[in-house]
N, C-alpha and C positions, 0 to 999 in steps of 0.2 A: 504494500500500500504506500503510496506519494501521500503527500501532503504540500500543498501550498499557502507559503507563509506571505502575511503583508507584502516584508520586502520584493517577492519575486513577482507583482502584479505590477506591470508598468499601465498605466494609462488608457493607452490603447493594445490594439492587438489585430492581429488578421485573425481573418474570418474567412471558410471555402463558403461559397452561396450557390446558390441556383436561381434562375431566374425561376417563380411562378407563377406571374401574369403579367400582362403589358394592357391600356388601354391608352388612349389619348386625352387628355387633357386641355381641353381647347383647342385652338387651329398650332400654335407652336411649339405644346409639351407632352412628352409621353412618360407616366409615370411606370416605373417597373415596381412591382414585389418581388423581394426577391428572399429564399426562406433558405433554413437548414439548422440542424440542432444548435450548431454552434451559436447563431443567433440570437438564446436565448440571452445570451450575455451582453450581448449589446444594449445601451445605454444614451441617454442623451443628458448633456449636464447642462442645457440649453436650451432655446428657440429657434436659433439660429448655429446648431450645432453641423461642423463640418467635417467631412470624414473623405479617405481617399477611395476612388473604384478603379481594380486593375481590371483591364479589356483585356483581349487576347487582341494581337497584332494583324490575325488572319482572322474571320470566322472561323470557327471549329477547332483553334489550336487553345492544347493546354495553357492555362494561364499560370504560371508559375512565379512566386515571388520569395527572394530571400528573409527569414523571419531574424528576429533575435535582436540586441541594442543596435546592432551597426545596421543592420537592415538595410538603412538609405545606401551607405557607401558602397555596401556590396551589388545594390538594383543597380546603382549608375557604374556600375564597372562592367555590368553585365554588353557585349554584345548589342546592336541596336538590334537588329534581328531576334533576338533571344527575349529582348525585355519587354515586357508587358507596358501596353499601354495605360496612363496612372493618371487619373484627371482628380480634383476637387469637387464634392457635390454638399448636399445639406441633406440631412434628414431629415424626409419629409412627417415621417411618421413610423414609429416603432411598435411592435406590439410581442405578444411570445411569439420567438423564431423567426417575426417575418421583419422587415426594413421595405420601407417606402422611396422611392427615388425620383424624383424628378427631373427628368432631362429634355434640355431644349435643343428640337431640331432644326437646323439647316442644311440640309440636303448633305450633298458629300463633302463640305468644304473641313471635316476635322476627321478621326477617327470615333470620337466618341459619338459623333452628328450620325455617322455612317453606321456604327454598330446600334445608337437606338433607335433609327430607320427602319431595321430589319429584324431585331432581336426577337426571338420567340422563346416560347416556356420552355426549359429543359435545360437551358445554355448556363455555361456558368461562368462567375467569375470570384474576385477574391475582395475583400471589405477592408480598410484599414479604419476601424471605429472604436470610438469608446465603452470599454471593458468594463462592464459591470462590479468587474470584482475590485476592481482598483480600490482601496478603503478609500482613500482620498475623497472621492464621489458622495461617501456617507457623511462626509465631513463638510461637504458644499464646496469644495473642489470644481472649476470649472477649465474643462483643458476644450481647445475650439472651440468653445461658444463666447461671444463677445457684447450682446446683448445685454447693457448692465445701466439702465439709465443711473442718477445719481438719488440720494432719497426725497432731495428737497429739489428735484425738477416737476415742476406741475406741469410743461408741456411739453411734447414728444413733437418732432419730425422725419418721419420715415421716410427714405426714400430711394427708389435702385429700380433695375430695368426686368429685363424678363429672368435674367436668370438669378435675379431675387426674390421670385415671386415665392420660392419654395420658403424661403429666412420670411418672408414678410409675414405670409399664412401664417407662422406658428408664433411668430411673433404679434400680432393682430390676435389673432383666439387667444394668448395670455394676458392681452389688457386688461386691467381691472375695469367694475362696470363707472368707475369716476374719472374715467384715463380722460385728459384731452390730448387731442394731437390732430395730426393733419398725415395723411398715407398718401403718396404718389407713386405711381407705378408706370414704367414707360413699355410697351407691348408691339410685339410684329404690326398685329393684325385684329383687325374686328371681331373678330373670331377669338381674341383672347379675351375670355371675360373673367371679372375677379366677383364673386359672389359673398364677402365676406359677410358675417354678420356683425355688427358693431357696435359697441355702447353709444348712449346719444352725443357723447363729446364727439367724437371721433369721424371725420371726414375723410372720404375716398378719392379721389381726383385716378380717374385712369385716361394715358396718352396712348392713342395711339401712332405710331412711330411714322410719317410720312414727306419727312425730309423738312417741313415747315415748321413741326409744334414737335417739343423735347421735352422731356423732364424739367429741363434745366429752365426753362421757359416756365415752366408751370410751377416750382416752386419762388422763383420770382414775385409771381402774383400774391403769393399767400402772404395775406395778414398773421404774423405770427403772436403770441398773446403776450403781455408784462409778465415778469417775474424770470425765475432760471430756468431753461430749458435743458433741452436734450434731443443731439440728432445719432439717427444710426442712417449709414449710407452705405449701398454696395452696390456690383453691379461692374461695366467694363470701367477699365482705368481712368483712363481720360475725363469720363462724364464724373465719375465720383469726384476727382481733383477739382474738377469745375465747382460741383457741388458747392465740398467744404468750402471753395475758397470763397461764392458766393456768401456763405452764411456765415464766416470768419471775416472777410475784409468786409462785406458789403451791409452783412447784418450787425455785426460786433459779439455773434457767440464766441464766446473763449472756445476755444481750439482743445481744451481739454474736456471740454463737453460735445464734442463731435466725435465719432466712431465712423472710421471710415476703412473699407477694402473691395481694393479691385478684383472681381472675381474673374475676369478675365481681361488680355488686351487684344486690341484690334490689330489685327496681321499677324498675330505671335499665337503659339501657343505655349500650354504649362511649362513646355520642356526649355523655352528660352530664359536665358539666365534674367533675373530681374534687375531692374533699374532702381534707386536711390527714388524715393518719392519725396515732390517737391513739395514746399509751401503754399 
């Protein structure tokens, strides 16, 4: 008989999954289930909790990923052929053994766009999520989730594009029913509709994306209210720097009450080294 003590529970952990079920999600997301015993351990110490999905390179090939502390340095040593495709996503939704995933398509221009195009029930892949056993997590531990307004902000401004939509959902259903804020959301298409339910504070503003009207546009307009606030912004690069820096230089929120990450950039993807983000 093993035994596992504290020390030996890092954080997170991989996870072997199977995909089993796929539906669509509006005109630009499909969300996967994806299930296996392992699962039952996963965990979210969040709303906006983040976790990694290794793809297979090809359809139908094993996905294979180094475990243990060094994990990362041994994935990137690996062969570009060999290594598993490894994106960032947000869990949507947890429950025993199953994980919720949301991913937004555009046709073939990534691998991840490509593989949940075509994914069907049976396929699998590998999970890099938060581990239930971690005691940390019983202590209120929060590793990937960022979601943290401060006590004394009475107003919230959310705000990120489509591939925030997953972070906003779970972050909108944990408002309390005295939340004020203001929700903005920037989408492909008509077709993406946000259905949330809402306390009476709480306003929705959905843009659709058509070269003329932005996010960035539409928080502009918003009267924001007296007293301290709180934004969370995510979403592609560019737009969220724009964000902040509206509501830092333009509004005069302190900078330390702003939460901001680019979930992805435009022309790169995960695997390009990152840049220094600006002021």
């Amino acid at each position: 008989m093993s035994v596992t003590t504290d020390v030996e529970v890092e954080p997170y952990a991989h996870f072997e999954a199977e995909v089993l079920a796929v539906r669509s999600v509006g005109a630009s997301l499909v969300r996967v289930t994806f299930g296996g015993p392992g699962l039952r351990d996963v965990t979210s110490s969040g709303p906006d909790q983040r976790i990694k999905v290794f793809l297979p390179r090809e359809r139908g090939a094993e996905v294979r990923v180094p475990t243990g502390p060094d994990w990362y340095a041994r994935y990137r040593e690996l062969p570009e052929h060999e290594r598993a495709v490894m994106r960032t996503y947000t869990i949507r939704s947890a429950r025993d053994g199953e994980v919720d995933v949301d991913f937004v398509r555009h046709g073939d221009a990534g691998p991840a766009s490509r593989w949940a195009g075509a994914v069907v029930p049976g396929e699998r892949v590998v999970l890099f999520a938060p581990d239930a056993r971690f005691p940390g997590y019983r202590r209120g531990a929060r590793v990937g989730s960022d979601y943290a307004p401060p006590r004394d902000a009475v107003w919230q401004l959310l705000a990120g594009d489509e591939t925030a939509l997953p972070a906003l959902s779970g972050i909108v259903a944990a408002l309390p029913v005295d939340a004020v804020a203001h929700v903005l959301v920037e989408v492909p298409a008509e077709g993406d509709g946000v259905d949330w339910s809402v306390p009476p504070g709480v306003t929705v503003t959905r843009v659709v994306r058509d070269g003329r009207s932005d996010v960035l546009a539409a928080v502009r307009e918003v009267t924001l209210p007296d007293g301290p606030g709180y934004a969370w912004l995510a979403g592609e690069a560019g737009l969220v720097r724009d964000l902040r820096r509206h509501l830092v230089r333009d509004r005069g929120l302190d900078r330390e009450r702003v939460y901001f990450c680019g979930y992805w950039r435009r022309g790169r993807s995960e695997d390009t080294p990152r840049e220094p983000e600006e002021d």
